[in-house]
N, C-alpha and C positions, 0 to 999 in steps of 0.2 A: 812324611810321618808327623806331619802338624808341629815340627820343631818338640819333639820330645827330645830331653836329653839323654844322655847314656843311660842305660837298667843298674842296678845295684847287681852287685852277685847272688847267683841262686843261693837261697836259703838252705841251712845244713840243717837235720833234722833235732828237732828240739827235746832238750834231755827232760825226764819226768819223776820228779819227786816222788810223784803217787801214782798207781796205778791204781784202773777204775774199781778192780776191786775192790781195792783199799778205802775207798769210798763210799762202796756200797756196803763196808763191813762195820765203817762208823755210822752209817745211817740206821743200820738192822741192832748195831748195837746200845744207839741212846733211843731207839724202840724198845728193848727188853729193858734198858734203865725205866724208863717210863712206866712199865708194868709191874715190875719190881717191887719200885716204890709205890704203888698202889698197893699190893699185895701187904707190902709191907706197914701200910697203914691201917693195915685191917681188910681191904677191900674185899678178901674170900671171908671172912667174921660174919656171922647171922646171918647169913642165907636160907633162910628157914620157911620163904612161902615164896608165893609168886611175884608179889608187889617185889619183894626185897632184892629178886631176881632180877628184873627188869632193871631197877635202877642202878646196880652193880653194871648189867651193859650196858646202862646209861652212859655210866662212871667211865666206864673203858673206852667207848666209841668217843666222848669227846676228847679224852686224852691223847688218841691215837690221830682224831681229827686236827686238834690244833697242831700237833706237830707235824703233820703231813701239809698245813697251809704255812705253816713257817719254811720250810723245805721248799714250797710252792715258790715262796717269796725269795730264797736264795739260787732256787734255778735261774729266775728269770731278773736276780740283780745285776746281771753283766760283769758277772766277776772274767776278767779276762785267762786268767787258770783253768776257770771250767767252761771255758772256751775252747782254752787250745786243747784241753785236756778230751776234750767229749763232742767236742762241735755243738752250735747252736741249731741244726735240726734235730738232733738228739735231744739237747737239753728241751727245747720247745717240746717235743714228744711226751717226755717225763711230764714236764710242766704238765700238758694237758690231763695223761692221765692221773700224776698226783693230786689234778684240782678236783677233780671228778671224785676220787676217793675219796677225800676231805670233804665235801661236799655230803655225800652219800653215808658218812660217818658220822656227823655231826647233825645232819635230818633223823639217822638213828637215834643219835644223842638224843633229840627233840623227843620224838617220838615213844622210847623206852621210860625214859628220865616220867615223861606225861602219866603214860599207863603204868608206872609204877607209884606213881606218889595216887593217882584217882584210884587204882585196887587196895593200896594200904590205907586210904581215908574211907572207903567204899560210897565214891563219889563217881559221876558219868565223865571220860576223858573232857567234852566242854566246858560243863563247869569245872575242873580240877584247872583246866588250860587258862579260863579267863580267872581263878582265883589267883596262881603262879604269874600272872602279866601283872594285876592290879594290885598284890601287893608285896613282890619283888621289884622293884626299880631295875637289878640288876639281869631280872630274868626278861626286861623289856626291852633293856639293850641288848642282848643275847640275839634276842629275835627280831632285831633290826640286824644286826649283825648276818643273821643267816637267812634272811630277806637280799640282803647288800650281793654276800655270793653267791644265792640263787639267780640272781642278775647278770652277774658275771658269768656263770659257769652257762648262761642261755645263749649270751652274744659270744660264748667262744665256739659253740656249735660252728661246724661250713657253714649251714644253710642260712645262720644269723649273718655272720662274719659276709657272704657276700651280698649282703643286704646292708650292708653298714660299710659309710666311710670310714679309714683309716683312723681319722682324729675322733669320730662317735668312738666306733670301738676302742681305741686308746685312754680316752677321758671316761668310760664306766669302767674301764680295769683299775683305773685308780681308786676307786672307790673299792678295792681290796683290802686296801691301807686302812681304810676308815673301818674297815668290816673286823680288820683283826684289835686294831686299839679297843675299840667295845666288846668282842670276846675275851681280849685280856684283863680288860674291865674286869666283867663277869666271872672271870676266872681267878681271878685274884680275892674276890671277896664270897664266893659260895664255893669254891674248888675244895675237894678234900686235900689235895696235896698243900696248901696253902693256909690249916687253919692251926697245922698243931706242929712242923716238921719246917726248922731255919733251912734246912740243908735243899730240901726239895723247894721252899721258895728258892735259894740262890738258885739254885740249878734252873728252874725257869724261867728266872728272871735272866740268866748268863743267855739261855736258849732266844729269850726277845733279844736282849740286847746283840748279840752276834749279828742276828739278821738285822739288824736296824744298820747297824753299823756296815754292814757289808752293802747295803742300800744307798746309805751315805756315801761312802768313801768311792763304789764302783759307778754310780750313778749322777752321782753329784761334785763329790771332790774329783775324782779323776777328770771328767769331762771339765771343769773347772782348770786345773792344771794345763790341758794340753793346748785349751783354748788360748788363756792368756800367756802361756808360752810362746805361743809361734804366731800369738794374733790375726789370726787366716783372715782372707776375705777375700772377694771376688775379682778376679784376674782382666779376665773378659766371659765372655758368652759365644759360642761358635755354633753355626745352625749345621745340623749333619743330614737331615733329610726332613719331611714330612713331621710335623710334630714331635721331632727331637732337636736337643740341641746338647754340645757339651758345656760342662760349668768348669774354667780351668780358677784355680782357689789358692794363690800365693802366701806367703810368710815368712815368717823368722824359722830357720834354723830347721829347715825342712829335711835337711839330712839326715839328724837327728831322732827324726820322730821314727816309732818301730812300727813301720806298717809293708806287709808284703803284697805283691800282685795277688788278684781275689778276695780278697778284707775288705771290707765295707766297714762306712763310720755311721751312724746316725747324724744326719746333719739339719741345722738350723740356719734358716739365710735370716739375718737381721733385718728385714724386709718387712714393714706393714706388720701382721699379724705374725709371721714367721715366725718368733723368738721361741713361739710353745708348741710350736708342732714341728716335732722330728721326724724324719723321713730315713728307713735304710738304702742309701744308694752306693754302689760298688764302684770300687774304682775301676776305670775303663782304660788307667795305663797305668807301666809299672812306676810307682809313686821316684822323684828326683828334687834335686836340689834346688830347683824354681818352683814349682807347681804341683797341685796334687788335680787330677781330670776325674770326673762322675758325669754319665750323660747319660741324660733322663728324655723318657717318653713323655709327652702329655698324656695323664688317664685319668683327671681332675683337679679340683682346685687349687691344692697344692703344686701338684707338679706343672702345673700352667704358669701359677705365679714365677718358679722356675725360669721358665722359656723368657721372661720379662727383668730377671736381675740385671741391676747396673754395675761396672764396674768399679770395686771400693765397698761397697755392699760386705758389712763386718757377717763373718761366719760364725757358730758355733757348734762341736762337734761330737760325739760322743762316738767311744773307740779306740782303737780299729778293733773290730770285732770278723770272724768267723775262721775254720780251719778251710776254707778250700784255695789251699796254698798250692804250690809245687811242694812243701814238705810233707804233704800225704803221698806224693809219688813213691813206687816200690820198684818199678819195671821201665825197662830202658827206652819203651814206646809208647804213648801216648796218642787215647780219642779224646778229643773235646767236640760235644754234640750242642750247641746253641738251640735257642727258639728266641725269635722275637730279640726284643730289647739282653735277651739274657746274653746276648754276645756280649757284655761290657765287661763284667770279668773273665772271660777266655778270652777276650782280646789281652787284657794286660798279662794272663799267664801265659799265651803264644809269646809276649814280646821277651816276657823271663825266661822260659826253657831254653835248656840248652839245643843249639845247632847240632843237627844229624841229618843226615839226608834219608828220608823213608820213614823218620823217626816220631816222626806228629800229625797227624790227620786232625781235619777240622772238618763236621758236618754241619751246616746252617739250614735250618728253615724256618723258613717267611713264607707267607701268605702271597705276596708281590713283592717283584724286583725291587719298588721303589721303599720296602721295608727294610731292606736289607740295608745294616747301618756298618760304616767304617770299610767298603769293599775296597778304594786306591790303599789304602793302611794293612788291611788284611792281605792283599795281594803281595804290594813290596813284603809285610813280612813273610808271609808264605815261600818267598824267592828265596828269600834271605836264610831260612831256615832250613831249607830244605825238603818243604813240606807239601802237603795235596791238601784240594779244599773241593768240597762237596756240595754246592747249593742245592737246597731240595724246597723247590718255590713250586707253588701252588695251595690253593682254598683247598679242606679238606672234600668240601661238598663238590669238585669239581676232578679231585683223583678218585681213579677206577681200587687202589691199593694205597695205605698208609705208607709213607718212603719212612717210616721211623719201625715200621714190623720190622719179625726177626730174620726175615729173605731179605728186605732190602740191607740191614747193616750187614749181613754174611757176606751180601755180595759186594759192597762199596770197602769192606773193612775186612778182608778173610781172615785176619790174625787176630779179629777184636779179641779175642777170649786170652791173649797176652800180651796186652794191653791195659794202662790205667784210663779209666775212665770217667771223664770229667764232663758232667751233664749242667747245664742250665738253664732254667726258662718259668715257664707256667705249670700251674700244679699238676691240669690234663695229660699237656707233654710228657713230662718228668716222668708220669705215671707211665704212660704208655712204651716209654722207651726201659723203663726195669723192668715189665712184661717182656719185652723184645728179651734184653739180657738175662733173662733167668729161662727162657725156653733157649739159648743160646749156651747157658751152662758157663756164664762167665760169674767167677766166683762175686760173694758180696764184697770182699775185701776190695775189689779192684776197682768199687765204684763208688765217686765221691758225688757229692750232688750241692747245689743252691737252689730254693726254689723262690721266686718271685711273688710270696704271698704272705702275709701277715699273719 
């Protein structure tokens, strides 16, 4: 078992202040605050032609836009509440479609705001467009501004994202930050809510600063704290097959830190260029009082540099972040389905469930036996648990049938459908195997997921 030490006790399910309604009920409600006070500032007054019309949903669309990219921004601050509260494929979801709407709201903006000012000057929208650039300063930051998230909102498409390394795509999302301080700009000095009403500045200003501060504290200070807390750094380096190795990562007070099997941190190896490129990698045992273990595939620069850390080599961390714990379990029996590298969190949640005999089945597929990562570790604990384990090895292009359709898991698993089900891997997989369990009739509740994509 590579000297792991004892598990921590299973996790008792975590109590909830709020529930997601509750949530959703503050969001939809400082929406109608927002429109409110528009209203209330005259916004429905002299609507008397077309121009006047337009620019009214002008008014509206960037209202509703800026706070839908503020929201954008506290999905995806790693607040760990709406973490455990919602999971981070969920939130990631949100994120994408709230960015899109914000996006599509504020090109309205653009667009409305144009042909209403060139029908009430009774000018042609280009000239009306380059008069509003040349001389508004602030209507020229606006438009870099919504330059900046057209950017973003291109590379967060699949088809951009697998075309782009992790660190490309990471380093123009930042460039979000920049995109909202110049809309707040703009907003701040031509916004109707902003030229005649203390109370709706405050209120906007509370709306930036929240997020700012929630960005701070969850991203910045927190990851700060746990760092210099426990001082992590590199233990040793242990090669497990073909282009993987495990990273075991020592410190102070390791007992201490709140992190359960299946949690990933974002981690930083102080290494070379390391310090600014953060990578999520899962822990691949249940974390203990010496070491915390993450074991990474080589799939580029980063994770190569990886396979080369020295021991002493200072960490930095950010986390622990996601729900696919044992505390989503509901049901007394448990599938955990692997792909690839995505064994490393079902390894450390095999090592935390509870012992039953019959009670945990494990499906793994890999491409080739020599993929298949942690098999003497999987075995013993397979023994130990009382468990069954499933390899389904083979290239797709060379099975006659998918071993992840919905006849093969019927037949390796008859009970799946009372069963929790715990999936890990690649995006294709993942997909194909909720195919399986929805023509299978296994409720959505019963299936938790990670997937290995950015």
């Amino acid at each position: 078992m590579s000297g792991l030490a004892p598990n921590r006790p299973f996790p008792a399910r975590a109590t909830r202040l709020l529930r997601p309604v509750d949530v959703a009920a503050i969001v939809l409600g400082n929406g109608a605050v927002i429109v409110g006070m528009w209203i209330r500032h005259g916004g429905l007054n002299g609507l008397t032609s077309p121009g006047t019309l337009f620019i009214a949903a002008g008014q509206v669309t960037a209202l509703l836009g800026t706070y839908l990219a503020l929201i954008g921004l506290v999905l995806m601050a790693r607040s760990p509440w709406l973490d455990r509260l919602f999971g981070l494929p969920c939130l990631a979801l949100w994120h994408r479609w709230v960015g899109f709407g914000c996006l599509w709201l504020l090109v309205a903006h653009t667009v409305l705001t144009t042909a209403g000012f060139a029908i009430t000057t009774r000018t042609d929208a280009l000239a009306e467009t380059w008069s509003l650039l040349t001389t508004y300063p602030y209507v020229l930051m606006a438009t870099v501004a919504l330059v900046l998230l057209i950017l973003v909102a291109v590379t967060s498409a699949r088809a951009a994202r697998n075309r782009l390394t992790y660190e490309t795509w990471y380093f123009i999302h930042l460039y979000a930050y920049l995109a909202m301080a110049l809309g707040f700009a703009h907003q701040l000095v031509v916004g109707t809510d902003f030229l005649s009403d203390p109370v709706a500045d405050a209120y906007w200003v509370a709306l930036y600063a929240l997020t700012v501060l929630a960005i701070v504290v969850f991203r910045i200070g927190q990851p700060l704290q746990v760092s210099l807390r426990h001082r992590l750094r590199v233990e040793h380096v242990v090669a497990e097959g073909p282009g993987v190795v495990s990273v075991y990562v020592t410190g102070r007070h390791l007992d201490q830190l709140s992190v359960h099997a299946g949690q990933y941190f974002l981690w930083r190896f102080l290494a070379g260029d390391g310090w600014w490129r953060a990578h999520p990698y899962s822990l691949s045992a249940v974390p203990n009082d010496r070491h915390l273990r993450v074991t990474v595939k080589a799939a580029g620069d980063a994770t190569e540099v990886v396979q080369r850390l020295r021991p002493g080599t200072a960490v930095f961390v950010e986390g622990p972040y996601g729900s696919f714990t044992g505390d989503q379990r509901t049901l007394p029996r448990v599938l955990l389905i692997a792909g690839g590298i995505g064994i490393t969190p079902l390894r450390a949640l095999l090592e935390e469930l509870p012992a039953a005999r019959g009670a945990i089945t494990l499906i793994y597929r890999a491409s080739r036996w020599e993929d298949v990562v942690f098999r003497d570790e999987l075995e013993a604990l397979m023994k130990s648990k009382g468990a069954r384990v499933h390899y389904l090895i083979g290239r797709r292009t060379e099975l006659r049938r998918d071993p992840l359709d919905a006849g093969h898991l019927k037949h390796n698993v008859p009970d799946i459908a009372d069963r929790d089900i715990y999936i890990c891997g690649p995006d294709g997989m993942i997909d194909t195997v909720r195919r399986s369990l929805r023509r299978l009739r296994v409720p959505a509740s019963h299936i938790h997921e990670e997937r290995f994509a950015y």
